[in-house]
N, C-alpha and C positions, 0 to 999 in steps of 0.2 A: 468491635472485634479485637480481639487478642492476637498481639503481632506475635509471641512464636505459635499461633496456629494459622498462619498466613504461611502462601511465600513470596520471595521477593520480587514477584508480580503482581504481587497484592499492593502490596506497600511503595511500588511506583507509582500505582496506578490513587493509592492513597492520598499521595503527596501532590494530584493533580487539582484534588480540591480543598483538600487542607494542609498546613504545614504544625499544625496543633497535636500534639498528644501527650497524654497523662500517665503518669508513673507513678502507682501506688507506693508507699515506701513506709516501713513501720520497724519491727521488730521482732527476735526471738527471745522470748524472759519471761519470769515467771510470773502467774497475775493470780497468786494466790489458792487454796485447795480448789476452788470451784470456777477457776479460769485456763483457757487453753494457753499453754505457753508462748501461742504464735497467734495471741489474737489482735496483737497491736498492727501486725503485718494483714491477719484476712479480715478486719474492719475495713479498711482502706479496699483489700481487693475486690472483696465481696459490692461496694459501694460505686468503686469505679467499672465494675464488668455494668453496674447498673446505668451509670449514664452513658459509658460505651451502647447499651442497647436502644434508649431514650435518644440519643443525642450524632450516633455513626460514631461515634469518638473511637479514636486508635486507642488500646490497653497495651503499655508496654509490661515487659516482666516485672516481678515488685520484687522492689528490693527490701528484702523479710528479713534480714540482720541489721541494727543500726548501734546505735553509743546507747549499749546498757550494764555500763562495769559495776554498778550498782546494784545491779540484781544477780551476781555471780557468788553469791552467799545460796544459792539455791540450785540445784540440780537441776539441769536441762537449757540453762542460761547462756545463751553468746552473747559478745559484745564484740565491737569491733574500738578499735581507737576512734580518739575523734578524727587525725589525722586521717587514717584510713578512710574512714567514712568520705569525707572532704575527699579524698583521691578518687573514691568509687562515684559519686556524683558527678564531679566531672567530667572522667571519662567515660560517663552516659551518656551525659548531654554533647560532648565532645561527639562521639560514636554519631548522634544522630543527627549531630547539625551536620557531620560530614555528606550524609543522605541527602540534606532541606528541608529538616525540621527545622523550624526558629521559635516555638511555642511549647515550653516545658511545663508543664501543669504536675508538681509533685503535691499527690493528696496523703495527706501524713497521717498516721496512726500513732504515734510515738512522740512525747514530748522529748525526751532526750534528743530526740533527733533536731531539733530545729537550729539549736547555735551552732554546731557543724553544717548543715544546710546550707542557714543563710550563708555562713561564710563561703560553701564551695560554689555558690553563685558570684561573692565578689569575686572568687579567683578567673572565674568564666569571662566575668566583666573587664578585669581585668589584664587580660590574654586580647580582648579588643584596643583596651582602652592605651597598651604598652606597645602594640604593635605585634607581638608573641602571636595573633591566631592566624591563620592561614587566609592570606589574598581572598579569594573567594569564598569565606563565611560570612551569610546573612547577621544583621542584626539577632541578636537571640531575647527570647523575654523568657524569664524565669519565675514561678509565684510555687512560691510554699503554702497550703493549705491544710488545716490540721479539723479534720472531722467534726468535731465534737465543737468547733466554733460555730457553727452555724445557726442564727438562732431559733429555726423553730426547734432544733437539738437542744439546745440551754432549758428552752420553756418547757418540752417535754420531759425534757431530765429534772426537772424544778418540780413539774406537776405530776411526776410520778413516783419518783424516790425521793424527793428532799434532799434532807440533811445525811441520807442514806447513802446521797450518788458517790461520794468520795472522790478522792485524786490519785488513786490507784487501784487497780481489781473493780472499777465503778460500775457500778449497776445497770449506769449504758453501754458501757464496750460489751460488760457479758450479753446482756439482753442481748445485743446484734447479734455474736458468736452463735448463741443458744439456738436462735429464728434460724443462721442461715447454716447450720450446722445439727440439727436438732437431735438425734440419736445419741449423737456424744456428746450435748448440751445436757442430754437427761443423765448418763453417768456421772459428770461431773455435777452437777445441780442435787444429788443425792452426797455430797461430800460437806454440804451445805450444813447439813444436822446437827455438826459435831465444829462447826467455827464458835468459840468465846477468845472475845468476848463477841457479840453479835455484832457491833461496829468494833471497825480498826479504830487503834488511836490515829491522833497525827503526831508531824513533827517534820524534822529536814532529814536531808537526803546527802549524804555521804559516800563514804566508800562502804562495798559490798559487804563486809566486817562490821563497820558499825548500824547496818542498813538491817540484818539479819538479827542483829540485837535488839534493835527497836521495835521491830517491825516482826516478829517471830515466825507468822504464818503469811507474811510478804505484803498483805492488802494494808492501804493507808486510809485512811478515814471513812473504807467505806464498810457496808453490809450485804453483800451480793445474794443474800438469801431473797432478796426483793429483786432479784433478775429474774424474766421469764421472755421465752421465745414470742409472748403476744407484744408483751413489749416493745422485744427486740424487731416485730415486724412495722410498729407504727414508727419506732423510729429510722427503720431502712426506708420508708416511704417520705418521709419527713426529708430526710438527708440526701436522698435523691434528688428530688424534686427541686429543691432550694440547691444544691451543688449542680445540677446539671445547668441552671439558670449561671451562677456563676462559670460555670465550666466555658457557656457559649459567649459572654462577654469577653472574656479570657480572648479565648481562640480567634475572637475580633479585633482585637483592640489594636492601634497601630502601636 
């Protein structure tokens, strides 16, 4: 269930059998002509409402802006600092250990996100380990998870795209978007016609300036014209399935 469709009788009554819940967390930026600007944020969501259904797991809000100053050579792009980001983490997890959460499960969408991440978990740890957090806060566990690790996700991205999948605009994040999204999946997947070269090049990742130069139409090594919604449905089932198992180890573990 999705905590702001709750109310705060829900989520006492939540916290009687578990103190576990997941925060999707990704991004806004561009993923190319034939990707949604916000798909780095509803991969994660779309993924986690699924083992919230599978599993009773609490859905907290996602946090859909993360560290993407590199794609701000592109129209419709936020970015937050990395600092910021590190601040907003915090006082999530802050926010809910004050309730009796002590189980953060962030399912990531967003590479950019993960070195600010980790680090606003040491600061969490840190606030224990300094004496800084308040008498009465539980032990907290904190795990970053980033979708796309998973592996029956790897072998299915291998066995369906190849050398196609790319490390940005990838042929599995669209596929997801396209399945759980499909009307506007076919809009955009008709912008597909007119990409050359057919695969992006690669290369590094700089500031938004030199990102736009490289990179012209934003995708990195991949060919999203091999994205499709049937796709994107074996790997929602794939990622499910294998994350929800993680998800309940999580939520156990001392």
């Amino acid at each position: 269930m999705k905590l702001q469709h709750c109310a705060w009788p829900d989520i006492e009554a939540y916290l009687k059998r578990s103190t576990a819940i997941i925060i999707p967390i990704g991004s806004t930026e561009q993923h190319g002509p034939t990707g949604f600007l916000g798909t780095d944020a509803l991969c994660p969501e779309v993924l986690a409402e699924g083992i919230g259904e599978r599993c009773g797991a609490l859905i907290a809000p996602t946090l859909s802006i993360g560290m993407a100053q590199h794609h701000l050579g592109f129209p419709g792009s936020i970015t937050l600092r990395p600092t910021t980001l590190i601040a907003v983490v915090q006082d999530v997890v802050n926010s809910l250990a004050r309730h009796g959460f002590d189980r953060f499960f962030f399912l990531n969408g967003h590479g950019g996100n993960i070195a600010s991440v980790t680090a606003a978990f040491s600061e969490v740890y840190a606030e224990s380990s300094l004496g800084t957090a308040s008498g009465n806060r539980p032990p907290l566990r904190c795990r970053l998870h980033n979708w796309w690790d998973v592996p029956g996700v790897k072998r299915l991205s291998s066995e369906v795209f190849g050398a196609d999948e790319g490390s940005h605009a990838t042929c599995s994040e669209v596929s997801l978007t396209y399945h759980a999204f499909p009307e506007a999946g076919q809009r955009l997947a008709a912008a597909g016609d007119a990409l050359t070269p057919g695969r992006a090049p690669n290369g590094p990742i700089r500031d938004a300036d030199d990102y736009r130069r490289r990179f012209p139409d934003g995708r990195i090594g991949s060919d999203p014209r091999k994205a499709s919604a049937e796709a994107g449905a074996r790997l929602y089932e794939t990622a499910v399935t294998e994350l929800s198992e993680v998800w309940k180890r999580f939520a156990a573990e001392d």
